[in-house]
LUMTILUM-692952 format. One record per residue (C-alpha): z, x, y; residue in one letter. Coordinates in steps of 0.5 Angstrom, whole numbers, plus 2048, in hexadecimal, padded with zeros to 3 digits. Example, Ala and Ser with C-alpha at 12.3 -4.5 7.8 and 13.67 -1.06 7.14 Angstrom:
8108197F7a80E81B7FEs
***
This chain:
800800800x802805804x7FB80A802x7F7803805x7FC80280Cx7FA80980Ex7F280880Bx7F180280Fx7F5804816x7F080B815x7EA806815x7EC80281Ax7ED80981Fx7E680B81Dx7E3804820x7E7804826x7E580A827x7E5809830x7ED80682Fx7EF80A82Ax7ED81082Fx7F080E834x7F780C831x7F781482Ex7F6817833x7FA813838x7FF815832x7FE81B831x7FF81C839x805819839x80881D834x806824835x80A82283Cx80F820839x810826835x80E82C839x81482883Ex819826838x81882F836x81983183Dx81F82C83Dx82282F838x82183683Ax824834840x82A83183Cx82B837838x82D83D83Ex83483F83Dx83583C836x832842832x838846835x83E848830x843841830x83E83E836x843838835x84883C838x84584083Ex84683F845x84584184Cx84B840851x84783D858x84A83C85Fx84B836863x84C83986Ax84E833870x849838874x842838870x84083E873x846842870x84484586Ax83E843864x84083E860x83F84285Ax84484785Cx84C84885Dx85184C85Ex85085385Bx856853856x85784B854x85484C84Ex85885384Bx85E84F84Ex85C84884Ax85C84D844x863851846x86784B848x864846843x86284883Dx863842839x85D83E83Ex85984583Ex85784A838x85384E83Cx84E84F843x849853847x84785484Ex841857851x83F85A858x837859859x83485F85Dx82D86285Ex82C86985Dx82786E85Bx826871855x823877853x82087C84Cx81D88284Fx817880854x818879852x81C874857x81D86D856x82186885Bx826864855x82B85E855x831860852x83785D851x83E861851x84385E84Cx84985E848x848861841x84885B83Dx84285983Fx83E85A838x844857833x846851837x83D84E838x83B853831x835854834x83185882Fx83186082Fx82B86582Cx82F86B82Dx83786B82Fx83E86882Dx83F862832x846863831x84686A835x83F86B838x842868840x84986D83Fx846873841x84787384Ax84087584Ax83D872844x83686E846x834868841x82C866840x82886283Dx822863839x81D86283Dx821866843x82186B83Fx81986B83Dx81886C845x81D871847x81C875840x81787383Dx81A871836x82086D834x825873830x828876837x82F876836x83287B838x82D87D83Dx82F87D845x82B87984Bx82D87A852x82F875857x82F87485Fx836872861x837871868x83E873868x83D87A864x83587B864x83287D85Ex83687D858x83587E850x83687884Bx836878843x83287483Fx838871839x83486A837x82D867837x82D860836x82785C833x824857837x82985283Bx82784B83Ax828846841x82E846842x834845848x83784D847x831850848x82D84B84Bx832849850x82E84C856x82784B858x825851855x82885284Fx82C85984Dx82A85D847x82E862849x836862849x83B86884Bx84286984Ax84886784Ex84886F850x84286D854x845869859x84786E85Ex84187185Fx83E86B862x844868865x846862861x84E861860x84F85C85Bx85885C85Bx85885A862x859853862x85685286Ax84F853866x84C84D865x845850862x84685185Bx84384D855x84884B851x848848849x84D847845x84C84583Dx85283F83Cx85783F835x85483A831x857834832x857835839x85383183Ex850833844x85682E847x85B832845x85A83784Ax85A833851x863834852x86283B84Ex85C83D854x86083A859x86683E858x863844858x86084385Fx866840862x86A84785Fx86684D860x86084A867x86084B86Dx863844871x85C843875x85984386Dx85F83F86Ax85D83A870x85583986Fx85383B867x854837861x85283A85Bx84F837855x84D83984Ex84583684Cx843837844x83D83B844x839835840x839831846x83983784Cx83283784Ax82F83184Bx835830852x831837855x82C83785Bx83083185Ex82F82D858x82782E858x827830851x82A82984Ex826826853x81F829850x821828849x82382084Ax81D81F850x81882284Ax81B81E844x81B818848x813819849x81281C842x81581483Fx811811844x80A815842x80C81383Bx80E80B83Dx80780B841x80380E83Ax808808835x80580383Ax7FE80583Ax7FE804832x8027FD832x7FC7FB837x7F67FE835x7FA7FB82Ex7FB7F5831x7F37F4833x7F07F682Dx7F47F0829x7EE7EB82Ax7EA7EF827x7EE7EF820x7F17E8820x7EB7E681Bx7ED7EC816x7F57EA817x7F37E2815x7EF7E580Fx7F47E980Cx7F97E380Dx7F47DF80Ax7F47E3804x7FB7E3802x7FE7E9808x8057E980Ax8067E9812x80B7EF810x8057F380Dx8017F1814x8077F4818x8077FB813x8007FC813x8007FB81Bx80680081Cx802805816x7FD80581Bx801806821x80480C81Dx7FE80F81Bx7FB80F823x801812825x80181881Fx7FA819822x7FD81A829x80381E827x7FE823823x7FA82382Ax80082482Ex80282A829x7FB82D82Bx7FC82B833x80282F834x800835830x7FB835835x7FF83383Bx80583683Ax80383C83Ex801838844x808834844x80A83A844x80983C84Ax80A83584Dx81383584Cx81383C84Cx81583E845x81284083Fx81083A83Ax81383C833x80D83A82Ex80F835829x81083A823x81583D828x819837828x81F836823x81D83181Dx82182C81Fx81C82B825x81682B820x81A82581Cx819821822x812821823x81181C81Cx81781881Fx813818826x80D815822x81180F81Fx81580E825x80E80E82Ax80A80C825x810805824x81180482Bx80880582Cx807800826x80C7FB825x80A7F682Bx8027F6829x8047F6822x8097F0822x8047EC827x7FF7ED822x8027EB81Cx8067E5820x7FF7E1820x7FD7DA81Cx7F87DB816x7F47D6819x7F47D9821x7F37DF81Ex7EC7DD819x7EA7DA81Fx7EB7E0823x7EE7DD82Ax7F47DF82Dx7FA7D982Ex7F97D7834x7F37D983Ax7F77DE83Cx7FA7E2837x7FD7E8837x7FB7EA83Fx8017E9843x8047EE83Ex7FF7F383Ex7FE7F2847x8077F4846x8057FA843x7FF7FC847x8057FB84Cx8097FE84Ax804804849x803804850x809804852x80C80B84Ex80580E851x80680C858x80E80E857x80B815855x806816859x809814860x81081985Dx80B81F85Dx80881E863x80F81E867x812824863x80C827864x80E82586Cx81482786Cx81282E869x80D82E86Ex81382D874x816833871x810838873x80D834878x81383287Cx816836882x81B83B87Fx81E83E885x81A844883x813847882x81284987Ax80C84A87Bx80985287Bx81085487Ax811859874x81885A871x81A86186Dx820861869x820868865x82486C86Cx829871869x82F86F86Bx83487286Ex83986E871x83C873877x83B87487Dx83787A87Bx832875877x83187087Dx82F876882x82A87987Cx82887287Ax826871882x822876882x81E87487Cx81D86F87Fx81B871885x814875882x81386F87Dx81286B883x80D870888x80886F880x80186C883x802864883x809864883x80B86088Ax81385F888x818862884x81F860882x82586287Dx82B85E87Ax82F85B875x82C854875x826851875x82484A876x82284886Ex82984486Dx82E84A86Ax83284A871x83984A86Dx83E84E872x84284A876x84784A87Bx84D84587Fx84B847887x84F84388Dx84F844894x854849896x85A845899x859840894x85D83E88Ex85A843889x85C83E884x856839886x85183F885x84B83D884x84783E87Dx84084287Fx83B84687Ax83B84E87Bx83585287Cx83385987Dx82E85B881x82B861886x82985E88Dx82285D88Bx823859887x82185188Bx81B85588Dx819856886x819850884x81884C88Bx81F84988Bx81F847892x825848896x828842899x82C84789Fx82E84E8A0x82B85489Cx82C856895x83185B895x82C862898x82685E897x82286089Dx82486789Fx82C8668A1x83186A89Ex835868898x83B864898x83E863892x84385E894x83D85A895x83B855891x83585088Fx83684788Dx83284288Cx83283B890x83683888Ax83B83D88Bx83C83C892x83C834891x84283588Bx84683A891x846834896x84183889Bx83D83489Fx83783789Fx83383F89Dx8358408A5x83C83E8A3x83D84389Ex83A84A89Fx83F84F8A2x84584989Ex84A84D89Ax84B84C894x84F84E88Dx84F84F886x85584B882x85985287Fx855857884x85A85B88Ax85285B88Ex84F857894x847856894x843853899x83E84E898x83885289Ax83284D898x830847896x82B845891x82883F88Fx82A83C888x82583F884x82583D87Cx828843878x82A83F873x82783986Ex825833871x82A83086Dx82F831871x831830879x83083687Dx83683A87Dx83983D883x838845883x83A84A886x836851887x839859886x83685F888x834863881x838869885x83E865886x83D86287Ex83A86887Cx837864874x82F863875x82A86186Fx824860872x81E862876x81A85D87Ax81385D87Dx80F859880x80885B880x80285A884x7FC856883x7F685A880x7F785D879x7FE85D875x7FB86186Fx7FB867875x801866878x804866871x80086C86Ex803870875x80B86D874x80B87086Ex80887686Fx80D877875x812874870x81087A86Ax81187F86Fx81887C873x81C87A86Bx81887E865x81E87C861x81D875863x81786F860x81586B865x815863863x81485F868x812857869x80F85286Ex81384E871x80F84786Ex81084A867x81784B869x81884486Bx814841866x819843860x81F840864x81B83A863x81983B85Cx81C835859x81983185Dx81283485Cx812833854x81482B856x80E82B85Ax80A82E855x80C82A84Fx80C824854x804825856x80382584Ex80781F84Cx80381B851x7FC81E84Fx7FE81C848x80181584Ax7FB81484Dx7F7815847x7FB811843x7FA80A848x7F380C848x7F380D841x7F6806841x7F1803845x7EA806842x7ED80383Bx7EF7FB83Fx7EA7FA843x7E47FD83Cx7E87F7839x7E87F283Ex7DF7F483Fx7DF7F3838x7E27ED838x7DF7EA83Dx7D77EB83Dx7D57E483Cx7D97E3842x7D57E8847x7CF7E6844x7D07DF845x7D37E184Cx7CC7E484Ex7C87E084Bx7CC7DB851x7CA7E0856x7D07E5857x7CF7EC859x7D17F2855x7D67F385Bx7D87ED85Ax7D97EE853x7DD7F5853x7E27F1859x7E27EB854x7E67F184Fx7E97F5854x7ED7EF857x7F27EF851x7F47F6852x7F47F6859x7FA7F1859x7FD7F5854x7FD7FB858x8007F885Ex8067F585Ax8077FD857x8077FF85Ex80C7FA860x8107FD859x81080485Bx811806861x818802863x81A80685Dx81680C85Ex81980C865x82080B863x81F81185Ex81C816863x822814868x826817863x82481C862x82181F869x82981D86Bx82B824868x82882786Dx82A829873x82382A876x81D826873x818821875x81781A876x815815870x810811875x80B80C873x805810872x80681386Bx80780C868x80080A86Cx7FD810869x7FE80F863x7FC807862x7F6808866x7F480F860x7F680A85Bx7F280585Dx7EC80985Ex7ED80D857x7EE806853x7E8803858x7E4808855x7E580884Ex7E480084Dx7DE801852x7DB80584Dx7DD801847x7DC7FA84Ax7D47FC84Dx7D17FE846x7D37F8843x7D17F384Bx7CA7F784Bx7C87F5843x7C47EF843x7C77E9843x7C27E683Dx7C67EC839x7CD7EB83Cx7CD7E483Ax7CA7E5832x7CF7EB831x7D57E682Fx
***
């Protein structure tokens, strides 16, 4: 029985060939989205839990009362070491981290590298894999330096290096001599390593820690990573009395009064990061990724549903002869099931083929389906029977529900039958793909108002290196100046800046900065940076009053002091004329400053968040610096490029120049967004193929049908336009009642999800306008092109062809 179910739903798929085209490949199209999303979905859901008792891991963050205090993802330098001392019974064990950047170097070979210096626990708390090495001693050493594979390819050329050294600037003792004790095997994503945007492969003991200034046994430092693996049993809860404890115990009083520290699993920090973005992605694509595939299931039901007439005699027959509506409705699921094995093995071969292309859509690599674990190929029969169900089940039960003796007469119950159904699923059709289409076009807005809008500086032609040998003194920041200086006479260099910050969102620093004669305990909280006093010219920040520190031939001050209009709204001045010349303090500082200039609010931060009041340091009072800007003139970068390096070359052998341009640089801040964009572009195009699919099925059943009544129609006189508005008329209405559906809910969504942004665009009317008239024109198009064939047939054929 089983053997003839199958032989006559593959006869019947070879009849019908046009519709069963079309139910597989908008099955198939439906199915590879959903599989290419549901493998990045599971990737995404994956990071942190392939680390040693992942359950148990986790990051100390902070809360701090003043958001620009500090980084969330960092607390206190000794909260974690403290956790694990004074309550061993929550915590069995932690790690810290300081993150630098510093250049490397193996004979005539220099490389700028992230690094993290951290505890020794590193490798036996995360048990990150090893080639060479023991993980319980490698980070024990004051100078022992720890690789990746891949690291160690690129330094040395080869992955057995123990023992072998490498030179590493420092900017507190210059060049200093590291011993290599491990090489890691490859890391795979996670929140340790890949916590920052550039990823470290590098990892150095905590006898590092001085030559690069960092102290972590001082609870006035705020800048420290901190992860705590929990005791079993114990919940991240747990911790809230023992953190605050420490802090009321060992913190400052300003601390004390502004932080609140919390413990986050690092199975959920991942998907929390970048403000929440990465949740957001996952749920915005999975969403997307049921609604392609809803929009697949609804095209079988229909073109299912239209194709019913033309079975009802084969259905009356068999019932004649003795067949069970039970049988009917196996065989129609049968055949259902058999359309969607085709499409799952034609989806299989799709995302084979675009894997690559999606890719780099999210970003991410795309593992292939062999790459999986078996449980992930258990699921694909599973999907074919629930898909298969959910697609058959309808038609089938429809089909079978009719009488022996309408089906041999092969008329429908009623003059209608069927059609107000299958017009809510064109509907509903159309409202998935209006919902998408008019997502994508105001994502792609918003990514838009990111690069396009008024940022308060000017990104464009400017050209950032970060590879400077550091050597934080007073000594260094005079050598780095007149580095500068030389780089900055290359032809086509107009401007030249050094500094700690730039614009590109890692503006971490702060301080509490008051008026002076003012209570310092209302100080206000401001973003610290670092700069030399040609920094606004660089980047063409432009200047609200007074001067940028010396900018322009007067002497240096070094009480001087540089804010933007937020910081001077914030201290209560009036105005920019207001405030420059206004003394100011620093909360814990004995030293008075002076406001010497004003700058406008420019964004050095994301666009997430409000701009934040900003306060300006001479680099020669604050002697820390990381990067070199230029802005260079128009013409011919690839020579201004080619004469920097060369200049560079000659001022610092022992240094790789690695540079980026600003637009590059902003781009990365906004990566995640970027992916959205993309995929959101891809969901539309595949749901419009999808609807359109839908519609060449429908409306090649509707002709068909109705043959004899167009022949008949033009016999009276009709026109062939009259002929194709006659068809269109239905669909019209359809789309007007999916548009009213979409975009109430589209709207409320997109509000949404523009809130969590601080800066973004306007929702407006125009997208929804847009993407009705393009839907409207496309499915104009495609009836068009099926009704006129039929409509310019002769009307003696049209009559005779039923």
């Amino acid at each position: 029985m089983l053997q003839n179910y199958f032989k006559i739903a593959w006869r019947n798929l070879l009849r019908r060939k046009l519709y069963s085209g079309l139910n597989i490949v908008g099955l198939a199209v439906g199915i590879t989205f959903a599989l290419l999303i549901s493998t990045y979905l599971w990737g995404e859901f994956g990071v942190n839990r392939q680390l040693r008792h992942a359950d148990r891991q986790c990051l100390i963050q902070s809360r701090w009362k003043e958001d620009s205090r500090a980084m969330p993802i960092t607390s206190l330098a000794p909260m974690a070491a403290a956790l694990k001392t004074e309550y061993p019974a929550l915590v069995a064990n932690y790690y810290r981290f300081h993150g630098v950047g510093a250049t490397l170097s193996k004979g005539s070979n220099h490389f700028r590298e992230s690094i993290q210096i951290g505890d020794s626990t590193l490798l036996t708390m995360y048990g990150f894999g090893l080639l060479h090495g023991d993980p319980r001693t490698a980070l024990n050493a004051p100078n022992a330096i720890v690789l990746t594979a891949a690291k160690a390819e690129k330094l040395f050329g080869t992955t057995d290096v123990l023992h072998q050294t490498l030179t590493v600037e420092t900017p507190q003792a210059g060049r200093q001599e590291f011993q290599v004790t491990a090489v890691l095997k490859a890391l795979t994503p996670n929140s340790v390593s890949h916590l920052l945007r550039e990823p470290n492969e590098i990892f150095m003991s905590p006898g590092a820690l001085p030559y690069f200034g960092a102290d972590m046994n001082s609870w006035q430092n705020p800048y420290i990573v901190n992860y705590i693996e929990l005791q079993p049993g114990v919940t991240p809860q747990d911790l809230a009395r023992p953190l605050a404890q420490l802090i009321k115990t060992n913190a400052p009083a300003d601390i004390q009064q502004s932080l609140t520290a919390y413990v986050t699993p690092l199975t959920d920090f991942y998907l929390e990061s970048n403000f929440g973005l990465v949740r957001r992605l996952m749920t915005t694509l999975a969403v997307v990724a049921v609604f392609i595939l809803l929009m697949a299931v609804l095209n079988f039901v229909n073109i299912s549903m239209g194709v019913s007439t033309a079975r009802l005699r084969e259905i009356g027959v068999r019932k004649l002869l003795g067949g069970l509506r039970r049988q009917l409705t196996v065989q129609f699921l049968t055949e259902a099931l058999v359309l969607t094995t085709l499409a799952f093995l034609l989806s299989i071969g799709l995302y084979m083929a675009f894997r690559p292309f999606f890719s780099e859509v999210v970003g991410k690599p795309i593992p292939a389906l062999t790459e999986l674990p078996w449980q992930y190929g258990a699921l694909i029969p599973v999907g074919v029977l629930l898909i298969g169900g959910l697609a058959g089940a309808y038609p089938a039960l429809h089909l079978a529900a009719y009488s022996t003796v309408a089906s041999l007469k092969g008329k429908s119950r009623t003059a209608r039958e069927g059609m107000i159904f299958r017009r809510a699923l064109v509907t509903l059709q159309f409202s998935i793909a209006v919902f998408v289409f008019v997502g994508a076009i105001i994502v792609s807005r918003q990514i838009a108002h990111f690069f396009h809008s008024d940022l308060g500086f000017d990104k464009e032609a400017v050209l950032t290196v970060s590879s400077l040998p550091r050597n934080w003194s007073a000594e260094g920041v005079t050598r780095m100046q007149a580095a500068r200086d030389q780089l900055a006479r290359t032809s086509g260099v107009q401007a030249a800046s050094l500094s700690f910050e730039i614009p590109n969102g890692n503006v971490g620093n702060d301080v509490s900065v008051y008026p002076e004669g003012r209570d310092s305990t209302r100080a206000v909280s401001a973003r610290l940076m670092t700069t030399d006093e040609h920094y606004a010219r660089t980047y063409g920040i432009e200047l609200r009053n007074g001067r940028y520190f010396h900018e322009g031939g007067a002497g240096f001050d070094s009480t001087r002091i540089v804010v933007n209009e937020a910081a001077i709204r914030a201290l209560g001045y009036a105005s920019p004329e207001a405030a420059v010349g206004q003394p100011v303090r620093f909360q814990g500082g004995p030293a008075t400053f002076r406001i010497g200039g004003v700058v406008r609010d420019f964004h050095f931060g994301p666009m997430h968040q409000a701009i934040a009041p900003l306060v300006v340091m001479p680099v020669q009072v604050r002697p820390l610096y990381r990067f070199f800007s230029f802005r260079l003139a128009p013409g011919n970068p690839r020579r201004t490029l080619a004469g920097l390096e060369q200049r560079w070359r000659t001022l610092f052998p022992d240094a790789p120049f690695e540079y980026a341009f600003m637009d590059q640089t902003l781009e990365q801040l906004y990566q995640t967004e970027l992916q959205l964009e993309k995929a959101a572009y891809l969901a539309t195009g595949l749901a419009l193929l999808i609807v359109l699919l839908g519609v060449v099925g429908m409306v090649s059943l509707t002709v068909a049908r109705r043959t004899r009544e167009v022949g008949i129609r033009k016999v009276l006189g009709a026109s062939v336009a009259n002929v194709v508005l006659l068809f269109l008329r239905e669909y019209f209405w359809v789309m007007i009642l999916a548009n009213l559906i979409a975009w109430p809910l589209a709207h409320l969504a997109l509000s949404d999800w523009l809130a969590g942004y601080a800066y973004h665009t306007r929702i407006g009317w125009q997208p929804f306008v847009q993407v009705a008239a393009l839907l409207a024109i496309l499915t104009t198009g495609v009836v068009a092109l099926q009704v006129i064939r039929t409509a310019l047939m002769n009307p003696v054929n049209s009559i005779r062809s039923e």
